[in-house]
C-alpha positions in Angstrom: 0.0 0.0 0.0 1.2 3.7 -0.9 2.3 5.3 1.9 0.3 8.0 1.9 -2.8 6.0 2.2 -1.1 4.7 5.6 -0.7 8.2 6.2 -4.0 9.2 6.0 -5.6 6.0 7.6 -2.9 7.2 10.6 -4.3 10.3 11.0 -7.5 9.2 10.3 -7.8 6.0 12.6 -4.9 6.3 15.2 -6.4 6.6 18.7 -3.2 9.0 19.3 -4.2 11.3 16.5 -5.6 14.2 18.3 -2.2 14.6 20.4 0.7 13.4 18.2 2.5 15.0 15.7 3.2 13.0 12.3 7.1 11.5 12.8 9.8 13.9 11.1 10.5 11.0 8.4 14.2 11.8 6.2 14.2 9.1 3.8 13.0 5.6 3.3 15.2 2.7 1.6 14.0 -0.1 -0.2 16.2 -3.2 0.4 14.8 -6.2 -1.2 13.8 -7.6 2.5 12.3 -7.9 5.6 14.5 -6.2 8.6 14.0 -7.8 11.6 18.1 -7.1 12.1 18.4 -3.9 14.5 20.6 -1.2 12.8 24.4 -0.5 13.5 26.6 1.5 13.3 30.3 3.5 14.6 32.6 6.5 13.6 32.2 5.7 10.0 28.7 7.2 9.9 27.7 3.9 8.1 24.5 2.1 8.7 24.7 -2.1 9.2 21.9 -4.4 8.9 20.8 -7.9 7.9 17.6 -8.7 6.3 15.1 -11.7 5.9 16.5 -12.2 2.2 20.2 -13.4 4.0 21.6 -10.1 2.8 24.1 -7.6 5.0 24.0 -4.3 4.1 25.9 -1.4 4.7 24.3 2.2 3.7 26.2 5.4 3.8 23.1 8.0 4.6 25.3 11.2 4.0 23.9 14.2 2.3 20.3 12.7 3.5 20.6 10.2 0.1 21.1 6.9 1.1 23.4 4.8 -0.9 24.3 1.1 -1.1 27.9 1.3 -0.3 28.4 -3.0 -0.5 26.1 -5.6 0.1 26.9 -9.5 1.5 24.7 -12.0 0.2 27.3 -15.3 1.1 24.3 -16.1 4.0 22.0 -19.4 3.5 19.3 -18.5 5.6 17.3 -15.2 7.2 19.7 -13.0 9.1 17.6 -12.1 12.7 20.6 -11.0 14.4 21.5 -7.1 14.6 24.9 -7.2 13.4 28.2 -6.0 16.2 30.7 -3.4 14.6 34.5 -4.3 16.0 36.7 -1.3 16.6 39.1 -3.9 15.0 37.0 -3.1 11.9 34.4 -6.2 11.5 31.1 -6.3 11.1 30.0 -9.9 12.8 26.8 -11.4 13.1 25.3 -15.0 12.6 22.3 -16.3 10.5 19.6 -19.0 10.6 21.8 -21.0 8.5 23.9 -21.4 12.1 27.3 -19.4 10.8 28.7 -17.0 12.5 30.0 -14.0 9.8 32.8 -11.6 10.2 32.9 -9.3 7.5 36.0 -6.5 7.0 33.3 -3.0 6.9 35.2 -1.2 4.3 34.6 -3.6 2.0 32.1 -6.5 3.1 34.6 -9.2 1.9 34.5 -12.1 4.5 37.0 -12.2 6.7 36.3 -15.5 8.8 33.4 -17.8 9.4 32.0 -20.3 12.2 29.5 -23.2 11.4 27.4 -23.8 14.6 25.0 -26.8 15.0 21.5 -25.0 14.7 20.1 -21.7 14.1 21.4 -18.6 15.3 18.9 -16.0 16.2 20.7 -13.3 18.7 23.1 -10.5 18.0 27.1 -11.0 19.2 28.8 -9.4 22.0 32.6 -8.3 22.6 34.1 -8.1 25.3 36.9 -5.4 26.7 39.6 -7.8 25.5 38.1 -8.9 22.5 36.4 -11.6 22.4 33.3 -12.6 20.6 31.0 -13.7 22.2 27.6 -15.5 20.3 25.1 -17.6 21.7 22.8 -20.0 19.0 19.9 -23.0 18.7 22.2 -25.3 20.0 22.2 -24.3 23.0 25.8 -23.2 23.3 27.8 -20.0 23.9 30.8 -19.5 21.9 33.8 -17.1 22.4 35.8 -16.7 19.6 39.1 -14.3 19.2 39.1 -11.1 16.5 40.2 -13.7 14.2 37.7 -16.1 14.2 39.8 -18.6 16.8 37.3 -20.7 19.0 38.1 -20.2 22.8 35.2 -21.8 24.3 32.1 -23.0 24.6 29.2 -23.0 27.2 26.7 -25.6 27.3 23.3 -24.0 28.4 20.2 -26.0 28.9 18.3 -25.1 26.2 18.6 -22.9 22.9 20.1 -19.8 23.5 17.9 -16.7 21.4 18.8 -14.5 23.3 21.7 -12.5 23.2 24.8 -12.0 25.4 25.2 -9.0 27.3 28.5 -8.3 28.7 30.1 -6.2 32.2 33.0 -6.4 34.2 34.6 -9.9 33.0 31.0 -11.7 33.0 28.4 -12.6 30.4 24.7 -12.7 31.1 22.4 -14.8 28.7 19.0 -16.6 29.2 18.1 -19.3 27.5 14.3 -21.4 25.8 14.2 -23.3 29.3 13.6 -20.3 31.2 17.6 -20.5 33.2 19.6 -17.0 32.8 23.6 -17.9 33.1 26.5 -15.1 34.2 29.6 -17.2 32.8 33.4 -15.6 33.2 34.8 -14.0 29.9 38.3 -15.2 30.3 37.9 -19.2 30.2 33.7 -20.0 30.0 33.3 -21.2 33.2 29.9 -20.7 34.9 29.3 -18.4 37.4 25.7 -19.2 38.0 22.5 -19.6 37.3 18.9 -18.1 37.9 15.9 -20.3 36.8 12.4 -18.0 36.4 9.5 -19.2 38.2 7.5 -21.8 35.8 3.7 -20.7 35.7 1.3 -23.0 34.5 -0.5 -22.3 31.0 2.7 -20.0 30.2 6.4 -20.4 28.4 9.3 -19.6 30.3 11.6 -19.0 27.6 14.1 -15.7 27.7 14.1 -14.1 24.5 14.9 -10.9 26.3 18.3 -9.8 26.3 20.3 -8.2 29.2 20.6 -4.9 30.1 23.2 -4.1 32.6 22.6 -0.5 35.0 25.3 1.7 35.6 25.5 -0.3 39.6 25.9 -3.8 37.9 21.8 -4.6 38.3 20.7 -6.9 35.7 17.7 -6.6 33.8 15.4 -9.1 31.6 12.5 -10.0 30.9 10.8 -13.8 29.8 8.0 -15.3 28.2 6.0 -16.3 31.8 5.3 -12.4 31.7 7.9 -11.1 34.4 10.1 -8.5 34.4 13.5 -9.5 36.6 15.9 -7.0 38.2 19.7 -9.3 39.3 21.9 -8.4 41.4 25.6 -8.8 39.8 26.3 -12.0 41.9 22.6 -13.7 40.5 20.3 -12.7 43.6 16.7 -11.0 42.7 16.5 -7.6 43.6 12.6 -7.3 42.3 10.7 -8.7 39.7 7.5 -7.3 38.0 4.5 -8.9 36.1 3.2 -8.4 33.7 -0.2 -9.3 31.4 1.7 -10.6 28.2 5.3 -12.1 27.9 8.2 -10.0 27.3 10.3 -10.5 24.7 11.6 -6.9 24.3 14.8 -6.2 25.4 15.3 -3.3 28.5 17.3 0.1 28.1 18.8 2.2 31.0 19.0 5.5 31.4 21.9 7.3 33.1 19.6 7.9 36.5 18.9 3.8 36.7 15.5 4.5 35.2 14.4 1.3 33.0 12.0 1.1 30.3 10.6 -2.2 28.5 8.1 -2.9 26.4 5.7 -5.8 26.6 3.4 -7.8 24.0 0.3 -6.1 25.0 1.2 -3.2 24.0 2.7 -1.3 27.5 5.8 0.6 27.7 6.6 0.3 31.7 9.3 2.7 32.8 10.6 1.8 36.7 12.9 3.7 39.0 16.4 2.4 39.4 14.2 0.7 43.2 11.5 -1.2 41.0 8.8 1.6 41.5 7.1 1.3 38.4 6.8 5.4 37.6 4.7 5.1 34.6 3.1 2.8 32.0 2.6 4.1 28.6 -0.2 2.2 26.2 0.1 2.8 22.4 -2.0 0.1 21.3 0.8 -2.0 20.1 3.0 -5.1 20.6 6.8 -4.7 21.5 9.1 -6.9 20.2 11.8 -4.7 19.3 13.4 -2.3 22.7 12.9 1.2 23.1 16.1 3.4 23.2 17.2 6.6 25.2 18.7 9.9 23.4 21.2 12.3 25.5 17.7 14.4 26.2 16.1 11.2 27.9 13.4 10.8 25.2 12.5 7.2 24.4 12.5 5.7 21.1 10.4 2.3 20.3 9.2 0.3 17.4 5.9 -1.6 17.7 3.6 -4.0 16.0 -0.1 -2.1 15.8 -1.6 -4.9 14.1 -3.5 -5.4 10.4 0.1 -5.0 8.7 0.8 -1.5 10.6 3.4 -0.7 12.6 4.3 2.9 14.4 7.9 4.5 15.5 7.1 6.2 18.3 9.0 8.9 20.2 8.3 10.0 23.7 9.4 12.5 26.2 10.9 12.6 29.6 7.6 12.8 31.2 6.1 10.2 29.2 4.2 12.3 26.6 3.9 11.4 22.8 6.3 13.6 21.1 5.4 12.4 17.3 4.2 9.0 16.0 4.9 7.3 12.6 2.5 4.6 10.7 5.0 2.5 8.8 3.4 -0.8 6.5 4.4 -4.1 8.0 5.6 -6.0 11.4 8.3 -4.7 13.2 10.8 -6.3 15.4 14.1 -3.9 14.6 14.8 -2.0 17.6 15.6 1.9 16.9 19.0 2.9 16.5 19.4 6.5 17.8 22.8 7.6 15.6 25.3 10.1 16.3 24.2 11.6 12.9 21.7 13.0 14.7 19.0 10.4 12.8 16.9 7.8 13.9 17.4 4.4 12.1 14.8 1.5 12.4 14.2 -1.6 9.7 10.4 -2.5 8.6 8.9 -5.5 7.4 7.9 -3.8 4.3 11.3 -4.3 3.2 12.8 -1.0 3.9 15.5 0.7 5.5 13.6 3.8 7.5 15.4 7.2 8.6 14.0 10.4 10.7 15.6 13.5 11.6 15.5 14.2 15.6 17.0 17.6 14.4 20.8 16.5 16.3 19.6 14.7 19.2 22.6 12.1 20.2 22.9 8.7 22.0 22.5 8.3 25.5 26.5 6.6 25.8 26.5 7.4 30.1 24.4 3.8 30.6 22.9 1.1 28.7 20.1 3.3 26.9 19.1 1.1 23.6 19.5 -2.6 22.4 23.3 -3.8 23.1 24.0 -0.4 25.1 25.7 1.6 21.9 25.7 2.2 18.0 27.9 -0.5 17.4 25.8 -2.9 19.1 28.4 -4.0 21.6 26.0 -5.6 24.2 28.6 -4.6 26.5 28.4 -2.3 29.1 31.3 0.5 28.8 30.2 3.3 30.7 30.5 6.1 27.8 31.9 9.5 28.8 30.1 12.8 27.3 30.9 16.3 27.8 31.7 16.9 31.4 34.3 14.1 32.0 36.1 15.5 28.6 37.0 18.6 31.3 37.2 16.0 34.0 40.0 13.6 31.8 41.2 16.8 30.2 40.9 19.8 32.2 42.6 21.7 29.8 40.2 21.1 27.0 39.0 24.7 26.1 35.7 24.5 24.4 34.2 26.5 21.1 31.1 26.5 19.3 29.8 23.3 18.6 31.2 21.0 21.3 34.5 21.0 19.6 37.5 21.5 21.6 41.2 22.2 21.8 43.9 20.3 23.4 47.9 20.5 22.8 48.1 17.3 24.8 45.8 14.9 22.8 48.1 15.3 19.7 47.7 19.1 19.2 44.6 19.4 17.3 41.0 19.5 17.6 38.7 16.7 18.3 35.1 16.5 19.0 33.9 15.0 22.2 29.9 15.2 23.7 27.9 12.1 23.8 29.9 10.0 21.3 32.1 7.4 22.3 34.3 7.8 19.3 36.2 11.4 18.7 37.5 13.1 15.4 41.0 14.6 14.9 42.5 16.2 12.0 45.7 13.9 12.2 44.5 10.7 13.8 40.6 11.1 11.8 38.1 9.2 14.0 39.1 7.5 17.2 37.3 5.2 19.5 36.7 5.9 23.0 36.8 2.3 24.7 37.2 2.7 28.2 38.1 6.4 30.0 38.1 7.2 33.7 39.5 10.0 35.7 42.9 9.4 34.8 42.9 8.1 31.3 41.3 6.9 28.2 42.3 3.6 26.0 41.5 5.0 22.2 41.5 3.1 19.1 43.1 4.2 16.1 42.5 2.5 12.9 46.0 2.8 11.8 47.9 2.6 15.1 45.8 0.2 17.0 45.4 0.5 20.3 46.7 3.9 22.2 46.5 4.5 25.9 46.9 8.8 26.9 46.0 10.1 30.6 45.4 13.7 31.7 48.6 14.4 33.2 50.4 13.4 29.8 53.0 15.6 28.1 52.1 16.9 24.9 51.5 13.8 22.2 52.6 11.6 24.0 50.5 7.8 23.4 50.9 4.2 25.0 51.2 1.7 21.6 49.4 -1.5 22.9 50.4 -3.3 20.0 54.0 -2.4 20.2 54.5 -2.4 23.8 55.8 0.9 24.1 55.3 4.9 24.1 55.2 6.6 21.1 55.3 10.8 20.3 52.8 12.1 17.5 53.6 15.1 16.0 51.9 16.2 12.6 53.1 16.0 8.9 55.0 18.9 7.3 55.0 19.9 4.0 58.6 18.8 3.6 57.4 15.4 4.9 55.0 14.9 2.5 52.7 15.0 5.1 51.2 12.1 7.1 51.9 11.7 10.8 55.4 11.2 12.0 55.6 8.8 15.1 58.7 8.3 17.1 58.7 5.1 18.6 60.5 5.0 21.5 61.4 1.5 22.2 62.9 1.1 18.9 64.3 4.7 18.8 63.1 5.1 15.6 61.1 7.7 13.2 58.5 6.3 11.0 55.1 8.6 9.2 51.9 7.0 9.5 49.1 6.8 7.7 46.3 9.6 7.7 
């Protein structure tokens, strides 16, 4: 059906009409398929996703004219998951067909696969040290390195459909048979278990994928309609029921306020204590999770029925900000992007992008599905704008949130509410982990860098070359490029960029 005629049945027909604006829609992309896959993306700008068709796409939305920039089509079977973007530069993600794919994102050209023994319907996880982490149908966790080398496996007791959320060395994943398991990162031993209460006439199966607070609380939901709230070492803080199951996955704002979504159609929003605060009825069924922006407005995706589905956005206080009617089912959770757009896949094989006029990612907790535009599923504690003065005191702001800094390689970079930064010599970097004292970046030519507030000017820890290195910026005479002394070999050499 045209979309104007969903249009005007929306405004016509929507029980919201009278209150809701019409949703500020930028484009819309035809993709040959059914997107079930959640979008992702990093500093690239670039949008990943999988589609019903066995097809991973990457889409470069610049200029607000979205373009194909490659397309994958090696997969056998539907791809469900919502694909992880490495900062070692792969896109991975499995498919029905039971492989696990690791794709380089420049190019799309396989890198490595993994043939499980069933279907694999959740999203991958990496952890701080790199692993992979993917759970499948066959009822086993698997941790593979960057390169595609199996580690280990956990044997759960049922399929595993959800998918693997990751904190502070531990992985937390439930499974069909209704048992959630925290296993350790560094050699897949179990840590323990937590079996949700079986209730006659209903499933107990987790679909429901972790969300982990900013205090280590654990958060998911299950198919015998309850809402659970885990301490880090497996104990039940609170639980809430609900009238449907819960397949949606929670988000986490940066005050320990939750929101989740539930099949008969309520968005529940609890304080960090379990008080639920609110409960927000659109009429619809959540599959997909809602998502925070930096503002603490809410993003969601829902099912309305009679092949209609509606992006929603709502404010702090819980009132409709606009609505969208969009043809189809829908089960891609929103990606808020730090584009300033709103990206969220459609049964009616498309690809759909609105403008929230700049609004960012909430990076402080774990505010959307697998806490961050790459899709990490792992909790990392993202620093915005105050800690850039609290890491870099020095940092002297101008217009735009850009800032100065001699010490973090004389240049300018760009630093609220993004996890990655922009310099002029290093181009985009990754913010991985940062505290009071110092930040672990990732530069795509250098690898891994290490700097800390108190450093002298350009001055980087090299992980991959075990040593300290001194940037300073190409010349003219040096054919530009960035020349890096490398102290424990005592030698000069210019970089790329």
């Amino acid at each position: 059906m045209n979309i104007r005629i969903f249009l005007l049945l929306f405004l016509v027909c929507h029980p919201l009409r009278a209150d809701v604006a019409v949703g500020p829609l930028e484009w819309v992309l035809p993709v040959g398929g059914a997107v079930f896959s959640s979008p992702a993306t990093c500093g690239d700008g670039r949008v990943y996703f999988g589609t019903e068709e066995g097809l991973l796409l990457c889409v470069d939305p610049a200029g607000g004219v979205p373009s194909v920039v490659w397309t994958f089509d090696g997969a056998l079977d539907w791809i469900d998951a919502t694909p992880l973007v490495t900062p070692e530069g792969l896109v991975v993600f499995g498919s029905w067909d039971g492989k696990v794919y690791a794709l380089d994102k420049a190019s799309g050209e396989p890198v490595w696969t993994y043939q499980t023994g069933n279907y694999i319907m959740g999203s991958p996880a990496v952890a701080a040290t790199g692993e992979i982490i993917i759970g499948g149908g066959d009822g086993i966790l698997h941790s593979f390195t960057p390169s595609g080398e199996l580690l280990w496996v956990y044997i759960a007791e049922d399929a595993i459909d959800a998918s693997p959320a990751v904190a502070d060395g531990i992985v937390y994943v439930g499974d069909s048979a209704g048992v959630f398991h925290a296993v350790r990162v560094e050699d897949g031993d179990g840590v323990w278990t937590f079996e949700v209460e079986a209730v006659p006439g209903r499933e107990s199966d987790i679909l429901s994928s972790a969300a982990v607070g900013p205090d280590g609380t654990v958060y998911f939901g299950s198919r015998n309609h309850r809402f659970h709230a885990l301490s880090k070492d497996g104990v039940e803080l609170w639980s809430f029921e609900a009238f449907e199951p819960i397949d949606s996955s929670p988000a986490v704002s940066p005050d320990g306020t939750v929101a989740v979504g539930s099949r008969e159609g309520y968005l529940f929003v609890f304080d960090a204590d379990g008080v639920l605060e609110r409960q927000i009825f659109t009429g619809d069924v959540f599959y997909a999770s809602p998502a925070y922006d930096a503002d603490g407005n809410l993003y969601i995706g829902a099912y309305a029925g009679d092949e209609l589905s509606h992006v929603l956005a709502i404010g702090p206080d819980g009132d409709y900000l606009w609505a969208y009617p969009a043809p189809g089912f829908n089960d891609s959770s929103p990606l808020v992007s730090p584009d300033g757009n709103l990206y969220v896949g459609m049964h009616d094989f498309s690809l759909y992008a609105f403008d929230l006029d700049g609004a960012q990612p909430q990076l402080a907790s774990w505010a959307a599905f697998r806490d961050n535009p790459r899709r990490s599923g792992r909790r990392t504690g993202y620093y915005g704008l105050t800690n850039v003065f609290r890491l870099f005191p020095s940092a002297q702001a101008d217009a735009g949130h850009w800032y100065w800094l001699g010490g973090f390689g004389s240049g300018w970079f760009h630093g609220e509410h993004v996890p990655w930064l922009y310099h002029p010599d290093h181009g985009h970097l990754w913010a991985e982990k940062a505290g009071a004292e110092g930040v672990w970046l990732y530069d795509e030519s250098l690898g891994w860098l290490y700097t800390f507030r108190n450093s002298p000017h350009n001055f980087y820890y090299q992980a991959s070359t075990e040593g300290w290195i001194y940037h300073e910026p190409g010349t003219a005479e040096s054919g530009g490029g960035r020349w890096i002394y490398h102290y424990g070999t005592g030698t000069w050499e210019v970089g790329e960029g």
